[in-house]
N, C-alpha and C positions, 0 to 999 in steps of 0.2 A: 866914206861910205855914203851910199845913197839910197832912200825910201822912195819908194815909188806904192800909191795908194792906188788900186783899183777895185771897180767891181766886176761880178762876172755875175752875166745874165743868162738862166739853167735854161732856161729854152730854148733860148739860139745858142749856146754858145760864145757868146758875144763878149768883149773884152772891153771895160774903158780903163783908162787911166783917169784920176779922182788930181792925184797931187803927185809930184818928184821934190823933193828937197835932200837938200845937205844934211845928212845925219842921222839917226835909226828913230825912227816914228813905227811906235808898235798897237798893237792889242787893238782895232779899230771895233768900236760898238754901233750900231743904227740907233739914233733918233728915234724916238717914240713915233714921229711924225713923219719920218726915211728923211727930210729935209738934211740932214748934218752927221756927221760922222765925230763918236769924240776917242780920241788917240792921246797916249803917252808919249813923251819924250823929254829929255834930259831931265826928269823927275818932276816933271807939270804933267797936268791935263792943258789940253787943247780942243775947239769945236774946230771942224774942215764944213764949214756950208757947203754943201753941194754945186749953189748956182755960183757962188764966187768963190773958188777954193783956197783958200790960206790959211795956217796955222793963226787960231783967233785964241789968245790964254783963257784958261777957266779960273778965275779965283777962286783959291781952295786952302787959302789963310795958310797956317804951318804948315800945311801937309805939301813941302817939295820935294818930296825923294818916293813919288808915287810909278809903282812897274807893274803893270800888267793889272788881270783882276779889276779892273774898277767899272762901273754901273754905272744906269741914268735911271733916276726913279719913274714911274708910267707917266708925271707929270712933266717930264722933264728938262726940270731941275739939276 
C-alpha cells in the first residue's frame, strides 16, 4: 500500500502532492501555524513539515496504538 499526502487549493482547484510513502498514513490535521501536518501511522503520531516533508515521530510516551481522532492543542503542542 501506498500514502500519498496532498492538498487541494479551493480556488484554483489546484492539486499538490505533500508526501508518497510506504504504508497507510491517515487522519492528516493543520498546524496551528499551516507550517506542518500531523498524521497517524503504524500506531504513532507523526509531524510532515511542509517545507521539508518526512515523516518526523511525535513522542507520545505509551500511547502507541493511536488511529485517527487525534488534535494539536492552539499552542501546538
Amino acid at each position: 500500500m501506498i500514502s500519498i499526502l496532498e492538498t487541494f487549493e479551493v480556488a484554483t482547484g489546484s492539486v499538490r502532492e505533500i508526501l508518497r510513502v510506504d504504508g497507510r498514513v491517515e487522519a492528516p490535521n493543520w498546524s496551528p501555524c499551516g507550517g506542518w501536518l500531523l498524521v497517524n501511522a503504524a500506531g504513532r503520531l507523526y509531524r510532515v513539515p511542509l517545507d521539508r516533508p518526512r515523516l518526523e515521530p511525535v513522542e507520545t510516551g505509551a500511547a502507541t496504538r493511536c488511529n485517527n481522532d487525534h488534535g494539536i492543542t492552539p499552542d501546538g503542542r
